[in-house]
C-alpha positions as CSV (number, residue, x, y, z in Angstrom):
1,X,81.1,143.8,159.9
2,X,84.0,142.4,158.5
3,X,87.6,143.2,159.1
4,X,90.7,142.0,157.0
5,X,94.0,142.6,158.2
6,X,97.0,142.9,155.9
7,X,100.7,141.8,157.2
8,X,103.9,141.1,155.3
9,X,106.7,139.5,156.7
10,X,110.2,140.0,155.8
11,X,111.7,136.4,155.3
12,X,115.7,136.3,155.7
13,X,117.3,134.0,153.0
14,X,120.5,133.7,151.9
15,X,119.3,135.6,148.1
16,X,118.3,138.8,150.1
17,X,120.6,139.7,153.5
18,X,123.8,140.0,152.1
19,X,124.6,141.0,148.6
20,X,127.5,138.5,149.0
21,X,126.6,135.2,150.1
22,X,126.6,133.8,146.8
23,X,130.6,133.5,147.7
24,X,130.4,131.2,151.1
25,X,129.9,127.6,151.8
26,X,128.7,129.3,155.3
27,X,125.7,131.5,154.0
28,X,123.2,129.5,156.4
29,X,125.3,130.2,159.5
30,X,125.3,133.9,158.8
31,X,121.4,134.1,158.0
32,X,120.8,132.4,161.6
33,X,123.4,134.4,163.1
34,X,122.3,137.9,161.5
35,X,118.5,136.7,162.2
36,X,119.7,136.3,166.0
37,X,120.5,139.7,165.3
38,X,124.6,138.8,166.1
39,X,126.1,139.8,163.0
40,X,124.9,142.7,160.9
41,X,126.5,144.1,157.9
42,X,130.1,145.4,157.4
43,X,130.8,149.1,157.3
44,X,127.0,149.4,156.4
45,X,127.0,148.2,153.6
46,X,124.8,145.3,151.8
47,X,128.1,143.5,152.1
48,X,129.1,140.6,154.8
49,X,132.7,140.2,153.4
50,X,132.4,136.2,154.1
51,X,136.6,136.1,153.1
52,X,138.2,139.1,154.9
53,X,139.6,138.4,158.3
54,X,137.4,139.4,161.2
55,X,139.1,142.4,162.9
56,X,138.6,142.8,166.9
57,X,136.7,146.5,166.3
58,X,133.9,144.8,164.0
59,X,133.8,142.0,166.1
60,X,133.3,144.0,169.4
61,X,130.6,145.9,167.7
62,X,128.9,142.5,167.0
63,X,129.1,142.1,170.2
64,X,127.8,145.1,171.4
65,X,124.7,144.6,169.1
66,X,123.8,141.2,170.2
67,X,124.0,142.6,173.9
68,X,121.4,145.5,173.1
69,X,123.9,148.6,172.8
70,X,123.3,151.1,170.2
71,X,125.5,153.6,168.3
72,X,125.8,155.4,164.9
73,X,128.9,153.8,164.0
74,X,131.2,150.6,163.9
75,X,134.1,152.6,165.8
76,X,131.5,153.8,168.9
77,X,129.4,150.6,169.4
78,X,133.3,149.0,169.7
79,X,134.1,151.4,172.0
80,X,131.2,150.9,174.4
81,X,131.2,146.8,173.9
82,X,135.1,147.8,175.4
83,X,133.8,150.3,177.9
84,X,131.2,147.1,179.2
85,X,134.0,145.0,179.4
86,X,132.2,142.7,176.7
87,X,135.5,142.8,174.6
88,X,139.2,143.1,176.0
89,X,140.2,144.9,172.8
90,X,139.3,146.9,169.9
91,X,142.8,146.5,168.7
92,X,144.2,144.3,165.7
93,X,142.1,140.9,165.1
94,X,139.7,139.0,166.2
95,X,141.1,135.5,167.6
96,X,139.4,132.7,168.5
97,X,139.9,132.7,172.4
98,X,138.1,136.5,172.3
99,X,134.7,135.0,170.4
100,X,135.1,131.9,173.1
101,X,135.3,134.7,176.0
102,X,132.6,136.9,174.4
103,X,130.0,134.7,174.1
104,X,130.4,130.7,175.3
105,X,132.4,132.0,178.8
106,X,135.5,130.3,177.9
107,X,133.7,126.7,177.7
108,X,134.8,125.8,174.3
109,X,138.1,123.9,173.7
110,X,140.1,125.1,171.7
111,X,142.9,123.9,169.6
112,X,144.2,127.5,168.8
113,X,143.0,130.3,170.5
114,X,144.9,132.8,169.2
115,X,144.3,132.3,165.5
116,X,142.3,135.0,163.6
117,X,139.6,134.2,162.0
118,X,137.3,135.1,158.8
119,X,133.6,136.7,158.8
120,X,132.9,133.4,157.6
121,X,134.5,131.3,159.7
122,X,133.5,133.1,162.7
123,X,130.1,132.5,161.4
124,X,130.7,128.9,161.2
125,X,132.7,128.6,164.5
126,X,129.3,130.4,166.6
127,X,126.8,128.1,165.0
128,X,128.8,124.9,165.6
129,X,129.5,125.7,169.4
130,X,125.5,127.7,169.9
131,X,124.6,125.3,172.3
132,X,127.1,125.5,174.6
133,X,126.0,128.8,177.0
134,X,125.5,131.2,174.2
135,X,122.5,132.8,175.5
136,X,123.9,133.5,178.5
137,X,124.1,137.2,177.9
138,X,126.3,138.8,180.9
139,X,124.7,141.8,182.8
């Protein structure tokens, strides 16, 4: 007796996980970073919005993803990354000292830590810095 198994694999690429890539030098750092299931898409949409500056509420949520919390919303999984004390804020945007808080422990140096930031150069800031104590998730 013979058995055959199908299986299909979805294969992210930077033609099929955002409908916007096509716009970003920084389309590879957001397929590794959405396939490490950090970065998803904005207001549910198909879109990343690579150019529009990263507020702190849709970076919390990020965060609350990539740490395993689930919600309906952008606004609730925010609130609970907040609630966790994963974030410090919810409030205006996202700056360069929070992402350094959130997920390297404060171990990158930085030359301005309170600028804000884009999608995509949030994107780009995570992958160049993943090595240093990124997957050290807090508990």
């Amino acid at each position: 007796m013979i058995f055959t198994k199908s299986a299909s694999a979805h294969v992210m690429n930077s033609n099929n996980v955002y409908e916007d890539l096509a716009l970003t030098d920084a389309a590879n750092d957001i397929v590794l970073l959405t396939s490490l299931n950090l970065v998803t898409a904005v207001d549910d949409s198909k879109q990343f919005k690579p150019q529009q500056t990263l507020s702190a509420e849709q970076f919390a949520a990020w965060v609350a993803n990539y740490n395993g919390l689930q919600a309906d919303s952008t606004v609730e999984l925010a609130k609970l990354a907040l609630e966790k004390n994963y974030v410090i804020t919810i409030d205006g945007d996202a700056t360069y000292e929070m992402v350094n808080e959130a997920f390297f422990q404060n171990t990158v140096a930085l030359d301005e830590p309170t600028a804000t930031m884009t999608h995509e150069q949030f994107a780009a800031f995570v992958v160049d810095h993943l090595t240093e104590n990124f997957f050290e998730k807090r508990n």
